[in-house]
C-alpha positions in Angstrom: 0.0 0.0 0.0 1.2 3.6 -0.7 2.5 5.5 2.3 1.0 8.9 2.6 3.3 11.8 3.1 4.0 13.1 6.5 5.5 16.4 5.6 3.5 19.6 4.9 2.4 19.3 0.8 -0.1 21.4 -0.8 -3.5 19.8 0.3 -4.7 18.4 -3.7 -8.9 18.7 -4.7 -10.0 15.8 -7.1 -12.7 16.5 -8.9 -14.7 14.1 -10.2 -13.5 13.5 -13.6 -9.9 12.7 -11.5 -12.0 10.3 -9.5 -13.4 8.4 -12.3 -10.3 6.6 -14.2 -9.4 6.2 -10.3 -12.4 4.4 -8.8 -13.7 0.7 -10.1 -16.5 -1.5 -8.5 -14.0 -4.7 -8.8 -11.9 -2.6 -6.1 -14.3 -1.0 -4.3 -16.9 -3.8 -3.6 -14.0 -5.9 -1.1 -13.0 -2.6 0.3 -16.8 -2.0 1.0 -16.9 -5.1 2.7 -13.6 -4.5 4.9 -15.2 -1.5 5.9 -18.4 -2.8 6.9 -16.7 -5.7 8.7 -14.3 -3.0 10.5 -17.5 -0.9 11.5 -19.6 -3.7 13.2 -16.5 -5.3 15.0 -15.8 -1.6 16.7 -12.5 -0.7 15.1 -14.0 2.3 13.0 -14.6 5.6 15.4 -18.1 7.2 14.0 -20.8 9.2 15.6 -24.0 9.1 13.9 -24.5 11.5 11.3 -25.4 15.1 11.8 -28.5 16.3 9.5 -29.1 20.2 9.1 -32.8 21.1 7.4 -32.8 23.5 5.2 -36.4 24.1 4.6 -36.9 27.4 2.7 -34.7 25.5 -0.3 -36.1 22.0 0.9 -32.8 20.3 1.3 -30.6 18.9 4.2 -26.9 18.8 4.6 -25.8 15.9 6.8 -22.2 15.9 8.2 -20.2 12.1 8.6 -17.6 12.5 10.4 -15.1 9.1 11.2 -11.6 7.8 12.2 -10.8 4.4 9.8 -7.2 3.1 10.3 -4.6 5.4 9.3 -7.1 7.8 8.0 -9.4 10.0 9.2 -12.1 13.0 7.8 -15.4 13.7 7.0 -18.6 13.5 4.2 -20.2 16.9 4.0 -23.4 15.8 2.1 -26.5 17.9 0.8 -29.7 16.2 -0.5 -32.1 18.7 -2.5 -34.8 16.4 -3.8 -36.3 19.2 -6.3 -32.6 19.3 -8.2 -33.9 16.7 -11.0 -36.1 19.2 -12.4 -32.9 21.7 -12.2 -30.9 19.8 -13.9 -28.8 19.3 -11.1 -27.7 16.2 -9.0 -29.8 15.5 -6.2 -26.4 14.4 -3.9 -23.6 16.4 -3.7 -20.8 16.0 -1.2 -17.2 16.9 -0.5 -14.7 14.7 1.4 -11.8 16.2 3.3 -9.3 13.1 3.9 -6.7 13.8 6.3 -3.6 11.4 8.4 -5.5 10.1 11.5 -1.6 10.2 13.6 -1.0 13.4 12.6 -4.2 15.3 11.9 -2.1 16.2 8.4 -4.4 16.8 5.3 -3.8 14.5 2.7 -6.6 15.4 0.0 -10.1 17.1 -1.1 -12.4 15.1 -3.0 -15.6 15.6 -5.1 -18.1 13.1 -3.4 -20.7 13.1 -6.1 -19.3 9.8 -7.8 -18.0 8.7 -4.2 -21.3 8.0 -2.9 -22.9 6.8 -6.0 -20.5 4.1 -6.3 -20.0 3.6 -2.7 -23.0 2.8 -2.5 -24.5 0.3 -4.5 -20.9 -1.2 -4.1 -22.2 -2.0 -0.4 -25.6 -3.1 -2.3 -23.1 -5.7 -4.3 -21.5 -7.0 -0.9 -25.2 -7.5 0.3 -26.6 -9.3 -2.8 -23.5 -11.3 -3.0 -23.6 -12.5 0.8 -27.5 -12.6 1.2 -29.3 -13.5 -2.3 -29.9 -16.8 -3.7 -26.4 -18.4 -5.2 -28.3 -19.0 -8.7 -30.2 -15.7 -8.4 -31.0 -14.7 -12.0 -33.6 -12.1 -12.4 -33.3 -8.5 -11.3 -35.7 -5.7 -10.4 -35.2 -1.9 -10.0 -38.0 0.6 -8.9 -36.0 3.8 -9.7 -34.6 5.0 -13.4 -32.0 7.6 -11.5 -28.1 7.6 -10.9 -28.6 4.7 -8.3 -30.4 2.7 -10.4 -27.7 2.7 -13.1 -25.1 2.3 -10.5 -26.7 -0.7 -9.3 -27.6 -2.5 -12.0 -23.5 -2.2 -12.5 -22.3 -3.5 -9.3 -24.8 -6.4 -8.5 -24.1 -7.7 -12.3 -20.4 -8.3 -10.8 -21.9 -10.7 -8.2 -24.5 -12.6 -9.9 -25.5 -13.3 -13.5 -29.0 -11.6 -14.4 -30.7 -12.6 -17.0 -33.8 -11.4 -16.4 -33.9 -7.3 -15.4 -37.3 -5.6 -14.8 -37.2 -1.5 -14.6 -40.6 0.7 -13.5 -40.1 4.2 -12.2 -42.3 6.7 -12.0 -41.2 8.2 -15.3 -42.3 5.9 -17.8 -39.6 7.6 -20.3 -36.5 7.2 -17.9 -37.4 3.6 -16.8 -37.4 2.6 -21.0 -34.5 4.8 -21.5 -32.3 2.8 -18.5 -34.1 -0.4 -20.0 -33.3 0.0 -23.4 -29.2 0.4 -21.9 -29.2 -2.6 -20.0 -31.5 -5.5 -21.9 -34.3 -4.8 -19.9 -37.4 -4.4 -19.8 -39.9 -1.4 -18.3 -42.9 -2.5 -16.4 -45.1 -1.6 -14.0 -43.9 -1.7 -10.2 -45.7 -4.9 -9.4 -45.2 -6.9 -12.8 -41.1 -5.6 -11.7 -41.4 -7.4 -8.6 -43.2 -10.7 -9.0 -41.2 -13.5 -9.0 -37.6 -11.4 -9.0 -35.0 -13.1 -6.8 -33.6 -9.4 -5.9 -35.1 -6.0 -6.2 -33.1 -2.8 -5.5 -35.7 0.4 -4.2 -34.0 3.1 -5.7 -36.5 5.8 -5.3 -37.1 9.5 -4.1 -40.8 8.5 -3.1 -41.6 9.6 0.4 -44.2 6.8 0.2 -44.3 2.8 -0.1 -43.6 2.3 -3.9 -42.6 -1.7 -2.5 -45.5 -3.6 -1.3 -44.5 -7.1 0.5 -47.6 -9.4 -0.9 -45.6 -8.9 -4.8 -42.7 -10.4 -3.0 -41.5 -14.6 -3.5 -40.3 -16.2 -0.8 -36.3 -16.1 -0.8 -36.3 -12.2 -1.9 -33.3 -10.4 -1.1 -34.5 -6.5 -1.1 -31.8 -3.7 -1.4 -33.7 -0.7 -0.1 -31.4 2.7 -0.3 -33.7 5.2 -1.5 -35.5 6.7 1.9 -33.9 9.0 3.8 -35.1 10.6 6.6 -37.4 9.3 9.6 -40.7 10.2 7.7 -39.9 8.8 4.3 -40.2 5.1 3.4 -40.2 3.0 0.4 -41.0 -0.2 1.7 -44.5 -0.8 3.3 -45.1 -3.0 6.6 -45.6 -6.4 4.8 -41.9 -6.0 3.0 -40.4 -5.1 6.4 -41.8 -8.3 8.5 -38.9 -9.9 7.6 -35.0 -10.0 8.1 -33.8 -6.6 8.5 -30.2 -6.3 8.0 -29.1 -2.8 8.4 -25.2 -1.0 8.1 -25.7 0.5 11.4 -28.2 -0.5 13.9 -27.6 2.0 15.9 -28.0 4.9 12.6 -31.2 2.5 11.6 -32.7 3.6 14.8 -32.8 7.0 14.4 -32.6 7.7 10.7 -35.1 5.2 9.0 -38.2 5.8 8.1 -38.8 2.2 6.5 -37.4 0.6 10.2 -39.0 3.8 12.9 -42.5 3.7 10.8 -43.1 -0.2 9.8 -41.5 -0.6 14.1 -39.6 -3.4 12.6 -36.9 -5.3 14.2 -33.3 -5.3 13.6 -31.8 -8.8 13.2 -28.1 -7.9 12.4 -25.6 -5.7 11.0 -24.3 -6.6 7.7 -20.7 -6.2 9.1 -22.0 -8.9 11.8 -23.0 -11.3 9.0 -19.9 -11.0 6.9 -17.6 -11.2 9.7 -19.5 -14.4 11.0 -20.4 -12.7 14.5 -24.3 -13.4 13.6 -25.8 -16.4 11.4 -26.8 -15.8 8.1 -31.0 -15.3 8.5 -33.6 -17.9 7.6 -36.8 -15.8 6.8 -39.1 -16.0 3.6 -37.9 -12.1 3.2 -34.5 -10.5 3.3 -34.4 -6.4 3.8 -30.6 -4.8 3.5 -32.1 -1.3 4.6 -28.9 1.0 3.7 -28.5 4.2 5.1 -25.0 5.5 4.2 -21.7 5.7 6.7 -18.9 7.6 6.7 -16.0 4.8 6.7 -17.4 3.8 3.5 -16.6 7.7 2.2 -13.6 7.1 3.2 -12.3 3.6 2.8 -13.4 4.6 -0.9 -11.6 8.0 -0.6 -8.3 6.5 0.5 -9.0 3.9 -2.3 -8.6 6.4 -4.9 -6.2 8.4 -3.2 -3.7 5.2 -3.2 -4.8 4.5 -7.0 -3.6 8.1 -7.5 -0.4 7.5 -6.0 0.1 4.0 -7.6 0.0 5.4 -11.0 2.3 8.7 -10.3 4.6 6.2 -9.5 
């Protein structure tokens, strides 16, 4: 691994067309999964995330703060749902990345394409651990930049064949079909019969209803944020409900605080072993975001950098 410098240097900003050539899902999925592993077994320092409102723009800013290793820094996030119509990503972020011994910067990053990837990279490590092994078809409620993102990752851990799209833009959902070899449908013809669904939605209400769901379902649900917003009704949350922090789950999930559905484990817990893999007819990864993912993915592309400079 690349050493980072020790000496005062001119702090560097990646944007994120330096991120880009930089940042793979073949490298980040594993690192997602160190990170997750790391967080759950208690060697990652991270408070839960601050949110700020910003309700005359109707936005929020959350800040995600964390010590990983031999780095430390923090996520500045804003989520403005009404950018679509703008034109304009709904995420944006910055990540500061600095030396955890020494409290030295080491970089500035764009954290658009961070958390994109980052996260339906944790999606991957989810589907890979927790769907069926001969898991072939594929649905996506959501036409957006998660969407796309995931259908990338989780085709790196299972072989679909069989890829159903509905969003609530019928043009988007054909446009993201036609790219992939799929097919745009209605959210319950999606569903029915799929082996795993990704929720990849703005919708403050259920768009997921548990009845469309077959039994041995994984569900990757990372479109609600906030303690009032769902995507998942109560029938698709009676199930296992594997989270990326139980503690964050508690306090920033509307799909777990509204359905008053029960925690079974941490992901981390299940892929270091801690916790048995569940036995349930449903299987909900509710992801919410953390901070050692920013920057296990940050220092990821930061040692990239430095791998091809030298």
């Amino acid at each position: 691994m690349p050493q980072f410098p020790n000496s005062a240097a001119p702090v560097r900003f990646l944007d994120e067309a330096a991120i880009c050539p930089l940042l793979s899902f073949e490298a980040l999925i594993p690192a997602m999964q160190g990170a997750l592993i790391d967080f759950s077994m208690g060697r990652v320092q991270q408070p839960v995330r601050s949110i700020l409102s910003i309700p005359q723009h109707h936005g929020f800013m959350g800040v995600m703060p964390a010590v990983y290793g031999d780095v430390m820094g923090a996520k500045l996030v804003t989520l403005y749902p009404e950018n679509g119509s703008l034109g304009l990503p709904t995420h944006q972020a910055v990540i500061a990345l600095f030396r955890s011994d020494t409290g030295a910067p080491l970089a500035m990053m764009d954290g658009r394409l961070i958390t994109e990837m980052r996260t339906a990279a944790v999606s991957a490590v989810a589907t890979e651990l927790l769907s069926a092994r001969d898991a072939r078809s594929l649905a996506i409620l959501g036409s957006g930049v998660q969407a796309r993102a995931h259908f990338h990752a989780l085709s790196l851990v299972r072989k679909f064949d069989d890829i159903r799209i509905w969003s609530r833009d019928p043009q988007h959902a054909q446009v993201l079909a036609d790219e992939n070899g799929a097919r745009s449908t209605s959210a319950e013809d999606a569903v029915r019969g799929a082996d795993v669904v990704v929720t990849a939605t703005n919708s403050p209400e259920p768009v997921l209803r548990g009845s469309w769901l077959k039994p041995g379902v994984l569900v990757n649900a990372v479109g609600a944020v906030g303690t009032k917003n769902r995507e998942l009704d109560d029938d698709a949350m009676r199930g296992a409900v594997i989270v990326d922090s139980r503690e964050a789950a508690m306090k920033e999930s509307g799909d777990v605080l509204l359905a008053n559905a029960t925690v079974y484990a941490e992901l981390g817990e299940l892929l270091a072993g801690t916790k048995p893999l569940p036995q349930a007819k449903i299987t909900v990864f509710k992801s919410l975001g953390l901070a050692v993912e920013d920057l296990a993915a940050a220092k990821l592309v930061l040692e990239e950098l430095q791998t091809s400079l030298s």
